[in-house]
C-alpha positions in Angstrom: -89.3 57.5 -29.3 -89.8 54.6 -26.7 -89.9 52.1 -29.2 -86.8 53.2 -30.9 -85.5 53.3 -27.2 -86.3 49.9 -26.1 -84.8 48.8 -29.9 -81.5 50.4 -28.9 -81.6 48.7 -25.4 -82.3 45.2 -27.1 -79.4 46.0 -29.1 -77.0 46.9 -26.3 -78.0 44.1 -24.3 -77.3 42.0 -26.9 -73.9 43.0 -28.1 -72.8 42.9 -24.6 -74.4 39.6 -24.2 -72.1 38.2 -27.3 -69.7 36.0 -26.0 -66.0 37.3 -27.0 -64.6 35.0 -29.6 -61.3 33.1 -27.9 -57.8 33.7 -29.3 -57.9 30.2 -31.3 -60.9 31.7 -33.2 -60.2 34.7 -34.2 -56.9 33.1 -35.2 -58.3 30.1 -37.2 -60.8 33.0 -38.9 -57.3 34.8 -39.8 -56.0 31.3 -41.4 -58.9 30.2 -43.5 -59.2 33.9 -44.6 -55.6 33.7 -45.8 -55.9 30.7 -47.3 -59.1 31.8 -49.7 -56.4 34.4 -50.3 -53.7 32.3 -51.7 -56.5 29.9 -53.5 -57.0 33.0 -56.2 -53.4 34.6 -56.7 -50.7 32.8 -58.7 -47.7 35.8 -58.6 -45.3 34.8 -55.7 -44.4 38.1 -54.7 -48.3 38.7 -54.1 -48.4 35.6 -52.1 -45.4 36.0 -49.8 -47.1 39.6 -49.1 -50.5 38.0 -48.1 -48.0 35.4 -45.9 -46.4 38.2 -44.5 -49.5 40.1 -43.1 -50.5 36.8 -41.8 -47.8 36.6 -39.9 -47.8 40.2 -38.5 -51.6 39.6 -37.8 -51.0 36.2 -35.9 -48.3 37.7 -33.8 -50.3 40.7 -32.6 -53.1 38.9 -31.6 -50.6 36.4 -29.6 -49.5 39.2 -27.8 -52.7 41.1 -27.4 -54.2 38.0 -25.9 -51.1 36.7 -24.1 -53.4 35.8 -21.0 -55.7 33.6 -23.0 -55.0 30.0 -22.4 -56.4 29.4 -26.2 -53.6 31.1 -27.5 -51.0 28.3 -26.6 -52.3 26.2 -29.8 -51.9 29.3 -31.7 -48.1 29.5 -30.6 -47.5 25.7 -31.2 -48.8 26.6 -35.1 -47.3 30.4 -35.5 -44.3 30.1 -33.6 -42.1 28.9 -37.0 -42.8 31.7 -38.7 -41.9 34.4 -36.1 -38.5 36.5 -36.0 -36.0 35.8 -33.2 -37.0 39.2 -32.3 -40.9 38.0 -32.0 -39.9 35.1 -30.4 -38.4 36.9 -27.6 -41.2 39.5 -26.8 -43.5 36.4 -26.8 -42.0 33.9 -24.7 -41.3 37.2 -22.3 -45.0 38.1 -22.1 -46.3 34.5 -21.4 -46.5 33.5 -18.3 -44.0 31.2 -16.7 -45.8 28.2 -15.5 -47.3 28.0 -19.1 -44.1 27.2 -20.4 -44.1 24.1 -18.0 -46.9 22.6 -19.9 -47.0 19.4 -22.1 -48.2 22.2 -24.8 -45.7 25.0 -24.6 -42.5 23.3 -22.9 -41.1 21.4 -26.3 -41.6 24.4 -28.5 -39.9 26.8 -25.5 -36.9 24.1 -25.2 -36.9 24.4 -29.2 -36.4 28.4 -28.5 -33.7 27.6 -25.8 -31.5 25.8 -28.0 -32.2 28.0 -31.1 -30.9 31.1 -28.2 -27.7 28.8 -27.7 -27.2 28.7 -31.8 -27.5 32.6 -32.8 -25.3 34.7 -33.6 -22.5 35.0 -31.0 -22.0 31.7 -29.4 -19.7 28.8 -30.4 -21.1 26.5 -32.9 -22.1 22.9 -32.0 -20.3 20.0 -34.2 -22.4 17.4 -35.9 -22.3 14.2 -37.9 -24.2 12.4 -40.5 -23.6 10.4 -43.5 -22.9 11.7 -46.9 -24.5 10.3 -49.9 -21.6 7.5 -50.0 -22.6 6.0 -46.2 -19.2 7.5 -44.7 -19.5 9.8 -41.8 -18.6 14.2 -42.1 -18.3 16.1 -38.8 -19.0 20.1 -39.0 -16.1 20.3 -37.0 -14.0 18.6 -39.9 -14.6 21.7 -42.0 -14.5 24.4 -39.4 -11.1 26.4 -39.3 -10.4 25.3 -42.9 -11.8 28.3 -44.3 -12.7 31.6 -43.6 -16.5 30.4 -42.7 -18.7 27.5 -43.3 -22.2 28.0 -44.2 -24.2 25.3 -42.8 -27.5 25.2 -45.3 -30.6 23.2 -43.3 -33.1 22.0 -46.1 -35.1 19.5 -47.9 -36.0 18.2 -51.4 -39.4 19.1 -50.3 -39.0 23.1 -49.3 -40.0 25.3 -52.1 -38.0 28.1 -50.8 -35.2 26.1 -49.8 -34.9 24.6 -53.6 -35.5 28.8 -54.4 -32.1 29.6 -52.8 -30.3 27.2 -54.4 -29.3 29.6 -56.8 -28.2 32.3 -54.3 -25.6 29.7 -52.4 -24.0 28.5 -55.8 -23.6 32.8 -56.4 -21.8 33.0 -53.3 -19.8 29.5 -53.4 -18.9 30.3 -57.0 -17.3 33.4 -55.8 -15.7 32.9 -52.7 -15.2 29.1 -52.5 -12.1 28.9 -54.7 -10.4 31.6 -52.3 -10.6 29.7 -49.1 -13.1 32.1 -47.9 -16.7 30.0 -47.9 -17.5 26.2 -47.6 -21.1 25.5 -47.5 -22.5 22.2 -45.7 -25.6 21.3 -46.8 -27.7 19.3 -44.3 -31.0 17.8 -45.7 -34.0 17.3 -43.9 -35.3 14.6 -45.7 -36.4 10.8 -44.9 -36.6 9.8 -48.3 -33.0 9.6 -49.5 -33.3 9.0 -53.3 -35.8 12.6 -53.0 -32.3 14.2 -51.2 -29.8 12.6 -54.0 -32.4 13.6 -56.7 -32.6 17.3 -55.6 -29.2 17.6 -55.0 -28.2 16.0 -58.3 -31.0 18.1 -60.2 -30.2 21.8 -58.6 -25.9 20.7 -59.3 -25.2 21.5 -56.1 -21.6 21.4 -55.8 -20.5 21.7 -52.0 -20.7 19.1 -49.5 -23.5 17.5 -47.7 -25.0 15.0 -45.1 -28.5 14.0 -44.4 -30.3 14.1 -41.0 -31.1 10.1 -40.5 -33.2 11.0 -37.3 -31.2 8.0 -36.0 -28.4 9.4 -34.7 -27.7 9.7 -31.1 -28.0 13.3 -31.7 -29.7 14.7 -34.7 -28.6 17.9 -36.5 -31.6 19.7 -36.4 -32.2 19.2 -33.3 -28.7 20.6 -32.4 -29.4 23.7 -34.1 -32.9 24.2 -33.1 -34.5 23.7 -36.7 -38.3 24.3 -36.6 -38.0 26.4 -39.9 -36.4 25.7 -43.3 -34.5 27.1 -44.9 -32.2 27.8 -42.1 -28.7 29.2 -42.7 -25.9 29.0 -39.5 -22.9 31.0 -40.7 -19.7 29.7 -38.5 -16.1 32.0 -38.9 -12.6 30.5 -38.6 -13.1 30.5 -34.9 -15.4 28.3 -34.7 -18.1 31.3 -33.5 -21.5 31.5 -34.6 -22.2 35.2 -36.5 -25.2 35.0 -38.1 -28.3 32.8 -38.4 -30.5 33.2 -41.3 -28.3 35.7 -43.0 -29.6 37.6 -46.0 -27.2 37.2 -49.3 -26.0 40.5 -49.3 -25.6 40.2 -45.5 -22.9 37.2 -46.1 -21.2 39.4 -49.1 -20.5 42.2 -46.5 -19.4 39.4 -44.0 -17.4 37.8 -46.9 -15.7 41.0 -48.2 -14.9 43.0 -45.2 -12.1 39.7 -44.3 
């Protein structure tokens, strides 16, 4: 019996003498485990569920370990995937001079302006150059139909090439009627990728290209740190929605 007790001692004192892993480990255990994940399944449907408990599983340990200091890398990396919901809860629980900090301040200004660009508030014009070098405002389009979708993308984005085929639905149908235009605004630095995409998906609507040398740029006017991200603008010139679903734009759409 005493050596069994001292063995159960040892133990004890040893599990509380285990130091407790910081937030950025556990977290970087969470990515490489979801990566060995994705490495063995080819159906998308199970990949974007592994993605999507990844997610869920990053943002609870944010906000279980709000107070760790570690965590502020894991915010810088996660915060792109999170809901505006998420988003808010987060930047609620962390403390305040944290967000003052060379590490959290650009992505919390990100959040600020992407706050200013949801659903409810006036949309912000912008300008670029379409494919033909001549400049298109946002403001240009607004009013001349029912709404403008303005479609943030790149050549690059898998899942922005994968709703291609959801915006030519809805521009198919409600385009001709005065009810939709659809702006596309690419992401890319390589211009022939942006021509090539646009050219191989036959996308019909109009579009510009962030050149990142403007003297504002559109994504940063719109608080892009994801893509795809869709800004859906009324006659009004009101922002009401961002990132709406398809059948969330057809209710929108219909009910005018």
């Amino acid at each position: 019996m005493k050596k069994i007790f001292i063995s159960l001692l040892a133990l004890g004192c040893l599990v509380a003498c285990t130091p407790k892993k910081t937030a950025y480990e556990q977290y970087t255990e969470l990515y490489e485990n979801v990566v060995a994940q994705l490495e063995n399944v080819e159906d998308r449907v199970v990949k974007d569920s592994i993605i999507e408990e990844f997610i869920t599983q990053g943002y609870e340990l944010l906000i279980a370990n709000v107070e760790d200091e570690t965590s502020d890398s894991i915010v810088v990396s996660h915060f792109y995937m999170l809901t505006p919901e998420q988003k808010a809860e987060l930047f609620a629980a962390i403390p305040a001079e944290r967000l003052e900090t060379a590490v959290l301040q650009p992505i919390y200004e990100e959040y600020l302006v992407e706050l200013k660009t949801s659903a409810g508030n006036p949309y912000i014009d912008i300008v670029s150059l379409k494919a033909d070098g001549t400049a298109l405002a946002l403001s240009e389009l607004v009013g001349k139909t029912e709404y403008v979708l303005v479609d943030f993308w790149a050549s690059w984005c898998g899942p922005c090439r994968r709703l291609m085929p959801v915006l030519k639905e809805l521009y198919t149908s409600y385009h001709p009627s005065g009810k939709l235009e659809i702006l596309g605004v690419s992401c890319d630095q390589d211009e022939a990728a942006w021509l090539q995409a646009v050219e191989e998906d036959e996308l019909p609507w109009l579009h510009i290209r962030d050149q990142r040398t403007e003297e504002y740029n559109p994504c940063d006017r719109y608080g892009i740190s994801a893509i795809p991200t869709t800004i859906l603008i009324n006659r009004e010139g009101v922002i009401v929605a961002r990132n709406p679903s398809e059948a969330e734009i057809e209710e929108i759409l219909i009910a005018e």
